[in-house]
LUMBA-982717 format. One record per residue (C-alpha): x, y, z; residue number from 0. Coordinates in Angstrom, 1 decimal, decimal comma. Each point is the difference from the previous one (the first is absolute). Layout:
N
u_v_w_resi
X_Y_Z_NUM
...
This chain:
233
u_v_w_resi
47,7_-6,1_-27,8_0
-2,4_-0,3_2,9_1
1,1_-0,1_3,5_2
-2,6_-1,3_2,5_3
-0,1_-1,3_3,5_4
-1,7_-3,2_0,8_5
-0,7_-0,3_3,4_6
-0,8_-3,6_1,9_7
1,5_1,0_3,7_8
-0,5_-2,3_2,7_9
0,3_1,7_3,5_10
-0,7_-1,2_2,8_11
-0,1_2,0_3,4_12
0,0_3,2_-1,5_13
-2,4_2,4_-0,1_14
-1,7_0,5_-3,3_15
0,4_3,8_0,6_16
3,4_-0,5_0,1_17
0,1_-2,4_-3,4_18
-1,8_2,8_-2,0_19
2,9_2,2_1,8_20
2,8_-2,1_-1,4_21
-1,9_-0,6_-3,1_22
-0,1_3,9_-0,8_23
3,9_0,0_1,0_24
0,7_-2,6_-2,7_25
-1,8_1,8_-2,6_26
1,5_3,7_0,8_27
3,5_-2,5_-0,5_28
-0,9_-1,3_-3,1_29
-1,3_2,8_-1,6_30
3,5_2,3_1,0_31
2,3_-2,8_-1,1_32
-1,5_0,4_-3,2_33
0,0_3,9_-0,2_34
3,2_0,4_0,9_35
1,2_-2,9_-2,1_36
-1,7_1,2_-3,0_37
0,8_3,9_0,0_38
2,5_1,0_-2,8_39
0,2_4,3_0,6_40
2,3_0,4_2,7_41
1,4_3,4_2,3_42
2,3_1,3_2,6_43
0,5_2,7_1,8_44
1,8_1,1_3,0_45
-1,7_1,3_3,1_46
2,8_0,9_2,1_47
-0,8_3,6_0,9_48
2,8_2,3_-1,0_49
2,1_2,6_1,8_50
-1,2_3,0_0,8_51
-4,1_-0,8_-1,3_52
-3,2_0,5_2,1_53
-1,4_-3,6_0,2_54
-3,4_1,9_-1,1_55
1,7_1,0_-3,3_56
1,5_-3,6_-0,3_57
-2,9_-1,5_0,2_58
-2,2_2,3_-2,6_59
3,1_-1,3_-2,3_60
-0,8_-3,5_0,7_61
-3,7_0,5_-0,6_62
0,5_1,3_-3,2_63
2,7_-2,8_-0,9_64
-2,8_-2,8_0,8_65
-2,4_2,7_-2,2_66
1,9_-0,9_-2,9_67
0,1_-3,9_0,9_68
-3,8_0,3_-0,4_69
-0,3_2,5_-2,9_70
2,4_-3,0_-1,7_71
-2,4_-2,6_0,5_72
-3,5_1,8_-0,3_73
2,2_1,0_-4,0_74
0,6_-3,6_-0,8_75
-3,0_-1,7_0,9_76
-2,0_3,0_-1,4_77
-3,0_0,2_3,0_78
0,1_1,1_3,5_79
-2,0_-0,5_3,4_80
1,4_-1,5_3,7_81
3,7_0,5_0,5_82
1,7_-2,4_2,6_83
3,0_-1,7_1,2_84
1,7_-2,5_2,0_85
3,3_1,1_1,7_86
2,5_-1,6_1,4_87
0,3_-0,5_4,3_88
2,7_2,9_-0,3_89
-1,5_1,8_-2,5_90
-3,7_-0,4_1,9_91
2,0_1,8_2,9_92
1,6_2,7_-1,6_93
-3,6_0,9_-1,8_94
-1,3_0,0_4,3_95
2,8_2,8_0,5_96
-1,5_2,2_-3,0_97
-1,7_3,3_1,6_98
-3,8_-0,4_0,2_99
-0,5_2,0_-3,0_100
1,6_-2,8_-1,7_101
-0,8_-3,4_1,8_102
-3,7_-0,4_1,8_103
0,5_-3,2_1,6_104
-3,5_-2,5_0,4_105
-2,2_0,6_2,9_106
0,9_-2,1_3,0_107
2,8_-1,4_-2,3_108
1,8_-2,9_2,1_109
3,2_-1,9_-1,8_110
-0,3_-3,6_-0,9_111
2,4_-2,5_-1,2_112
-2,4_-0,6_-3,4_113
-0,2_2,4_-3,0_114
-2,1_3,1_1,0_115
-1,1_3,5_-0,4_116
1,3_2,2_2,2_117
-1,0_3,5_-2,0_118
-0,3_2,7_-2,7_119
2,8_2,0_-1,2_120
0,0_2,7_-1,9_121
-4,0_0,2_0,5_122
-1,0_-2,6_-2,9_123
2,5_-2,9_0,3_124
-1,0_-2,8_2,1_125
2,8_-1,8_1,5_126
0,4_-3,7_1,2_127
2,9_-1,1_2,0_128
2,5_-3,2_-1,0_129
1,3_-1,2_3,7_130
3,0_-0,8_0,3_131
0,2_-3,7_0,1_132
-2,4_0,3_-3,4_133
2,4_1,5_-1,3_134
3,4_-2,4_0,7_135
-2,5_-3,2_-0,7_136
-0,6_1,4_-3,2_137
3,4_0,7_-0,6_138
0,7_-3,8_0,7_139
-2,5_-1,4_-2,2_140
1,9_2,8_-3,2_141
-2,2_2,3_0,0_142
1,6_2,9_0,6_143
-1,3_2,5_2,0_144
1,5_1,6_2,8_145
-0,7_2,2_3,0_146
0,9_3,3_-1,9_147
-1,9_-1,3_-3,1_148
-3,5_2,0_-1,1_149
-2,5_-2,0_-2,6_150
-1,8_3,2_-1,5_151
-3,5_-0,4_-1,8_152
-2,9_1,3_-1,3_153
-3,5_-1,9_-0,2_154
-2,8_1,3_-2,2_155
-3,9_-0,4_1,1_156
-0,4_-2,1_-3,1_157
1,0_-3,6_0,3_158
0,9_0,1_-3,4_159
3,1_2,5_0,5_160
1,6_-1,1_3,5_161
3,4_-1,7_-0,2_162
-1,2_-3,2_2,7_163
-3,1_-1,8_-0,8_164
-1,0_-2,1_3,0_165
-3,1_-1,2_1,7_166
-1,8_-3,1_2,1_167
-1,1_-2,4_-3,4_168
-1,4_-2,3_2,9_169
0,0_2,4_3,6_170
1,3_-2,4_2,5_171
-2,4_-1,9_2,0_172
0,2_-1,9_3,2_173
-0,6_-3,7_-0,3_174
-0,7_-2,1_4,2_175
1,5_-3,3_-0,5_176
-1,8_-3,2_2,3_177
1,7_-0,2_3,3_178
2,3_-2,9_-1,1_179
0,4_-3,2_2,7_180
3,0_1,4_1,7_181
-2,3_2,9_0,8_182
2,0_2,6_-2,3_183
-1,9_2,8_-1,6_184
0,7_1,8_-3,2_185
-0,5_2,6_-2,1_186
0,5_0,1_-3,7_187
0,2_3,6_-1,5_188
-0,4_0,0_-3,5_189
0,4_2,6_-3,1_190
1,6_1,1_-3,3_191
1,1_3,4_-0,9_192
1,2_1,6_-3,1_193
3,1_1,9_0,6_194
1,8_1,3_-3,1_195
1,5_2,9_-1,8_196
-2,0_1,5_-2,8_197
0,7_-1,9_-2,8_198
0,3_3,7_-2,0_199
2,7_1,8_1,5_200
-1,0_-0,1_3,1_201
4,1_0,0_1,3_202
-0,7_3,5_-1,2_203
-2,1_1,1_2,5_204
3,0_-0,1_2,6_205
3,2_1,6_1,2_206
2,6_-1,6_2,7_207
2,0_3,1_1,6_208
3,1_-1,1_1,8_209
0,5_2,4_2,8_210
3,9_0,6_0,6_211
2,0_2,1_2,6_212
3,2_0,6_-1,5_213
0,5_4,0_-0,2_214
3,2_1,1_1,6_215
-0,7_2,4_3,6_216
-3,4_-1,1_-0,6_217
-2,4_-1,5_2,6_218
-0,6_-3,6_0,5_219
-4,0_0,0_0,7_220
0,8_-3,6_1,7_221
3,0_0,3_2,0_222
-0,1_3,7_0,4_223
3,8_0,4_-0,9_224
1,8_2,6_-2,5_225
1,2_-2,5_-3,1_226
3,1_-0,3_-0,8_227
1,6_-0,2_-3,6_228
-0,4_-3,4_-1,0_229
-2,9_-1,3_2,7_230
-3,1_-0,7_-1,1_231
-3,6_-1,4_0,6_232
């Protein structure tokens, strides 16, 4: 099935920079509802640091645990090339408090309250942040993804083998209204977009990681508290 946007927005005060701006937002939206909605290989794992381990060591264990999350997917779908991610708000943080060798955040990075890309970790995985308020709107609208959730994938160069096939069929294109008689002036934006999983296996091309802290002494990366036996994150 073909999922495209249609766009015929009528604004009226605000600036076109900031239509295109909202536009964009919209898209990014879209596109993640149906990534996340459509991904069948799922994953947890629990990052509470244990008792008694260097949080150096604890991270090279989590590096290699996300290793295997994209050795999985590069076997299934048989090809290779960018490696990515969107995490979570809480998961986005707790990547922030990985040492430098692990986490090189963007240059001049700034937070946002829309989906963004706040770094590299591990050297080759580019990752883009779910706010928080993403994350509980998407939750309300059933699809599930929370703030300790993780949507793994892997893109190849060729079109042909990526797991998301989207692009501007008609690039949007601003269209001046006449001034009407009531002296009101408007802008019409208008667009379509294909936005779709690949129609051959594409689901396989992604991993969603749920992030959990529920190991007993362990630390809470959030709170900073020891767990208890039967608390969890």
């Amino acid at each position: 099935m073909k999922h495209s946007v249609n766009l015929v927005w009528t604004w009226g005060s605000l600036q076109f920079r900031t239509l295109k701006e909202y536009l964009s937002h919209e898209q990014d939206m879209l596109r993640l509802r149906i990534m996340i909605w459509r991904t069948l290989a799922t994953d947890t794992f629990d990052i509470a640091l244990p008792v008694n381990q260097s949080f150096d060591v604890w991270a090279t264990i989590i590096r290699g645990k996300f290793q295997t999350v994209y050795r999985d997917i590069i076997e299934r779908v048989k090809s290779s090339g960018a490696m990515g991610m969107f995490a979570g708000a809480d998961a986005a943080s707790f990547f922030k408090q990985l040492p430098k060798d692990f986490f090189q955040p963007a240059e001049d990075y700034i937070q946002t309250p829309y989906v963004h890309y706040i770094g590299t970790l591990f050297g080759n995985v580019k990752v883009y942040e779910v706010p928080a308020g993403i994350c509980k709107n998407l939750t309300t609208e059933n699809i599930q993804f929370s703030s300790m959730d993780v949507l793994c994938y892997v893109r190849d160069e060729n079109p042909g083998k990526a797991g998301f096939v989207t692009g501007d069929a008609v690039p949007a294109i601003p269209f001046q209204h006449p001034t009407t008689p009531a002296l009101v002036n408007r802008t019409t934006l208008w667009g379509s977009a294909i936005n779709d999983m690949h129609p051959r296996n594409g689901a396989d091309y992604f991993t969603r990681v749920t992030l959990t802290m529920a190991k007993k002494g362990g630390l809470n990366f959030i709170s900073g508290d020891t767990i208890d036996a039967g608390d969890s994150e």
